[in-house]
PAFI-899727 format. One record per residue: x, y, z of N, C-alpha, C in turn. Coordinates in steps of 0.001 Angstrom, whole numbers, plus 500000, padded with zeros to 6 digits. Atoms other than C-alpha are relative to their C-alpha. Layout:
# PAFI-899727
[[X; Y; Z]; [X; Y; Z]; [X; Y; Z]]
...
This chain:
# PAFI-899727
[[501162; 499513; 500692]; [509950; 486208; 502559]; [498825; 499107; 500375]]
[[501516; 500546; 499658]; [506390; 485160; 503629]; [499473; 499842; 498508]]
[[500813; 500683; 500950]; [504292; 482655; 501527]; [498844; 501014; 499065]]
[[501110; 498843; 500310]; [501558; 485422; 501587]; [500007; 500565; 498683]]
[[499826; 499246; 501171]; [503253; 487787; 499430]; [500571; 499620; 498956]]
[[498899; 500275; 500882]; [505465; 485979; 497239]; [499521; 500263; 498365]]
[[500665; 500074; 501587]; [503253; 486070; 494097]; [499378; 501869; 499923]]
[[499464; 498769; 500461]; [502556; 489907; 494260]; [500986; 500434; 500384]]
[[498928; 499583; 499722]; [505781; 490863; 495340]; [500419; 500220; 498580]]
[[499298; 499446; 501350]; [506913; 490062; 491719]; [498927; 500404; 499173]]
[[500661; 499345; 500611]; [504069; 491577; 490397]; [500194; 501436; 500486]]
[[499941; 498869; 498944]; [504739; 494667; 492383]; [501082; 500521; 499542]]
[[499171; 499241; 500775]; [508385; 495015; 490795]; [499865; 499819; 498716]]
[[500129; 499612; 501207]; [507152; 494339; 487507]; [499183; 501226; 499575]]
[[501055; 499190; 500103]; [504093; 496763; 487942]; [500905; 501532; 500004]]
[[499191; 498670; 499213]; [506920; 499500; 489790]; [501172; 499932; 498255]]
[[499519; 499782; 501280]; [509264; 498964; 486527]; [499282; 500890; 498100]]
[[501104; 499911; 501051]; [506286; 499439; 484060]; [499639; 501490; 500195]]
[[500593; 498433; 499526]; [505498; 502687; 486021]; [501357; 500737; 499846]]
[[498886; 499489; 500393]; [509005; 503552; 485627]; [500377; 500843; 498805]]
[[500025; 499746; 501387]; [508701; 503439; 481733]; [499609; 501062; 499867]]
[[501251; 498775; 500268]; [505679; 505524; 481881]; [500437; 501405; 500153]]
[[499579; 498854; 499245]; [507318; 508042; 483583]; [501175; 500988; 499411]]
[[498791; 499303; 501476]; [510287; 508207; 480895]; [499400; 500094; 499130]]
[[500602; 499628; 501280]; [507980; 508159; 478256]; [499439; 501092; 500278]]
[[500978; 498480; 500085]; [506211; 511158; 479562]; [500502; 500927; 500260]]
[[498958; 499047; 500129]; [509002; 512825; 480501]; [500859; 500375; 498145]]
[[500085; 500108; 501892]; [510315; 512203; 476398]; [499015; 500880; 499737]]
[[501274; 499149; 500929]; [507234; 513638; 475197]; [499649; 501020; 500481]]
[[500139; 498196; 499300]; [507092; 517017; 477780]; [501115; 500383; 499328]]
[[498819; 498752; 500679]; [510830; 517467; 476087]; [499541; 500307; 498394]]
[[500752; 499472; 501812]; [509351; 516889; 472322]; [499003; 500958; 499821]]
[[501206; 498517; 499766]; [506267; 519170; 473425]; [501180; 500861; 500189]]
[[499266; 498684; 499792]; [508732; 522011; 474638]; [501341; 500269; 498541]]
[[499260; 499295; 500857]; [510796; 521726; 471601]; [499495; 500038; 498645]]
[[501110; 500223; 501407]; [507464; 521515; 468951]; [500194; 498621; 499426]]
[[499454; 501254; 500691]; [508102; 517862; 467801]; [498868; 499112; 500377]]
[[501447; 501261; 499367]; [505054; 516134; 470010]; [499098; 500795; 500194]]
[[501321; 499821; 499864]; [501757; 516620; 470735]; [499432; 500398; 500959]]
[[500993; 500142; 498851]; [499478; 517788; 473675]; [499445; 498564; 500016]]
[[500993; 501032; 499871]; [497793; 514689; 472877]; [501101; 498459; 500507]]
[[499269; 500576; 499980]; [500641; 512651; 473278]; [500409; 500046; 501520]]
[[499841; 499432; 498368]; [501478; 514416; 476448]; [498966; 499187; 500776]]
[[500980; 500313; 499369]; [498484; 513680; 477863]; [499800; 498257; 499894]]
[[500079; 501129; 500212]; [498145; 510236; 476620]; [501364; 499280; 500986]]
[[499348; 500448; 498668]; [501285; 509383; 478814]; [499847; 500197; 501220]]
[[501023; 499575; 498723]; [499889; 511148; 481843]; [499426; 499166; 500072]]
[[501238; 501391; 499633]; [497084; 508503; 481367]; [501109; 498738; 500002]]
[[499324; 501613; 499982]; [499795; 505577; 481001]; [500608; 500198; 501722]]
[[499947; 500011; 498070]; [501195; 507015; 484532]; [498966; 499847; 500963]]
[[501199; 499881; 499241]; [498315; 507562; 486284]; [499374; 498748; 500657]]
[[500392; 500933; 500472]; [496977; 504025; 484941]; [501089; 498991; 501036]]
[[499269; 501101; 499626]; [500057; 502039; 486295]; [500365; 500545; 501684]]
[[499982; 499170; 498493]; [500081; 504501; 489551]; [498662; 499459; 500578]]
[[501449; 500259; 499010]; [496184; 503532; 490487]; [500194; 498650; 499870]]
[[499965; 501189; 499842]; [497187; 499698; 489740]; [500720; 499674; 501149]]
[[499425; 500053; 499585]; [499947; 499641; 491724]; [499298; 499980; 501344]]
[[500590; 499139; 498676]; [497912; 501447; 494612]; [498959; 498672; 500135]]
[[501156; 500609; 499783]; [495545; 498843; 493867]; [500310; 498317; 500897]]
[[498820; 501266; 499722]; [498358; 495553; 494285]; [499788; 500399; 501739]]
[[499678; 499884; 498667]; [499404; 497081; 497439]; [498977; 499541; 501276]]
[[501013; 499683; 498808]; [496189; 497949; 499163]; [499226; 497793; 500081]]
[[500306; 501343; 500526]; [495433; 493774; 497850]; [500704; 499484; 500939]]
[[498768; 501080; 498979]; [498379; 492343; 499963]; [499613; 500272; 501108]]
[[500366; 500198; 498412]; [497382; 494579; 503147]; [499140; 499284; 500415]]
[[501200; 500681; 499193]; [493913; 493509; 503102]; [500371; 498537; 500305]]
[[499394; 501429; 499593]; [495301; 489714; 502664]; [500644; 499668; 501520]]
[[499075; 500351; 499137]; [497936; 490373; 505236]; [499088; 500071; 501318]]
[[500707; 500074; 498954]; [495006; 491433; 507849]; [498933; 499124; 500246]]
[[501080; 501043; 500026]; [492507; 488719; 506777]; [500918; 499130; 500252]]
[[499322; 500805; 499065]; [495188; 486389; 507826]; [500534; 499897; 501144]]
[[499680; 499709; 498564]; [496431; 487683; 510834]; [498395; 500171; 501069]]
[[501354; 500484; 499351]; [492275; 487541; 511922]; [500416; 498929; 500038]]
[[500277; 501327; 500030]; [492168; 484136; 510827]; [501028; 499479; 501116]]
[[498875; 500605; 499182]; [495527; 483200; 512858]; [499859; 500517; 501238]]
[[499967; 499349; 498556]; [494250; 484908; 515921]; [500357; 500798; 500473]]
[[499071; 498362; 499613]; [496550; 488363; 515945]; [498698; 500841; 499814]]
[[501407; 498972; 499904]; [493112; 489985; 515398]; [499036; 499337; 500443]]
[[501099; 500754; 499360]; [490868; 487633; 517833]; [499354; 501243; 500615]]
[[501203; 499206; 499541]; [489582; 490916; 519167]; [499944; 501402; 499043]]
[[499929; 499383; 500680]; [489814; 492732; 515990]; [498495; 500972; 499925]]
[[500750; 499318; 499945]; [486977; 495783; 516044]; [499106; 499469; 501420]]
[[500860; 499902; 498529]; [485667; 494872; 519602]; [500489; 501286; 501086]]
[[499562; 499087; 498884]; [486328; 497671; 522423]; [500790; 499149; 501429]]
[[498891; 500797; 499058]; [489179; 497011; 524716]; [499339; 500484; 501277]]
[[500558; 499862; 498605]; [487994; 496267; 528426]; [500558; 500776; 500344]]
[[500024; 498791; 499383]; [487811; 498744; 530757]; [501494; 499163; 501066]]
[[499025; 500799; 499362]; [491002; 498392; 533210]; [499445; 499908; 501458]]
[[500264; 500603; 498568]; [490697; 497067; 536737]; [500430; 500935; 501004]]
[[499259; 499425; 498678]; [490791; 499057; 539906]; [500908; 499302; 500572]]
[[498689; 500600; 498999]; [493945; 498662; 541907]; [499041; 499981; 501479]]
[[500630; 500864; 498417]; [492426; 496476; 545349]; [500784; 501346; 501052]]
[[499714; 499237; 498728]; [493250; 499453; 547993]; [501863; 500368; 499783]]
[[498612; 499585; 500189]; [496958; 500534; 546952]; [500478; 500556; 501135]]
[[499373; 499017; 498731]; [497453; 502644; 549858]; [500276; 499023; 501477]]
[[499505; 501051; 498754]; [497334; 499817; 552501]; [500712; 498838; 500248]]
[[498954; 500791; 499748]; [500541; 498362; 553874]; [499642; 498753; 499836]]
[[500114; 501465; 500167]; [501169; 494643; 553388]; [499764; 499573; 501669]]
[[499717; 500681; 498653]; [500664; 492692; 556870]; [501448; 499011; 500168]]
[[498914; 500781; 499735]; [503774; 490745; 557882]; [499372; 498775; 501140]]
């Protein structure tokens, strides 16, 4: 495991557990809606607890790539990061034999 990620990583399976919940709780409360016992509002109010721990999550992630590419600049794997790659080199006369 790289230094990088180690500190969201376990934020990442606590965040992915948390979204888990959400996901049984809102499933729970679509079966209490379908059998009159819960609420639209209730419904909906878990929708927002998914949603909520779905755009964090999205948010963690997209946090580590940018990290992972602002270090790979800094370390030189992106020394020609957004420049245009040179043009390639004519081949020197290909068609004419070697001399011996």
């Amino acid at each position: 495991m790289h230094l990088w990620n180690t500190g969201l990583r376990g934020h990442w399976g606590r965040q992915s557990v948390r979204q888990g919940l959400y996901r049984e709780t809102e499933s729970l409360t679509r079966e209490l809606l379908e059998q009159s016992e819960g609420t639209f509002t209730d419904l909906i109010s878990a929708q927002r607890d998914v949603t909520e721990a779905e755009r964090t999550l999205a948010g963690l992630k997209f946090s580590q790539v940018q990290g992972f590419v602002s270090l790979n600049v800094r370390l030189g794997a992106g020394h020609a990061a957004g420049k245009p790659e040179p043009a390639p080199r004519p081949v020197a006369n290909a068609s004419r034999k070697p001399t011996e």
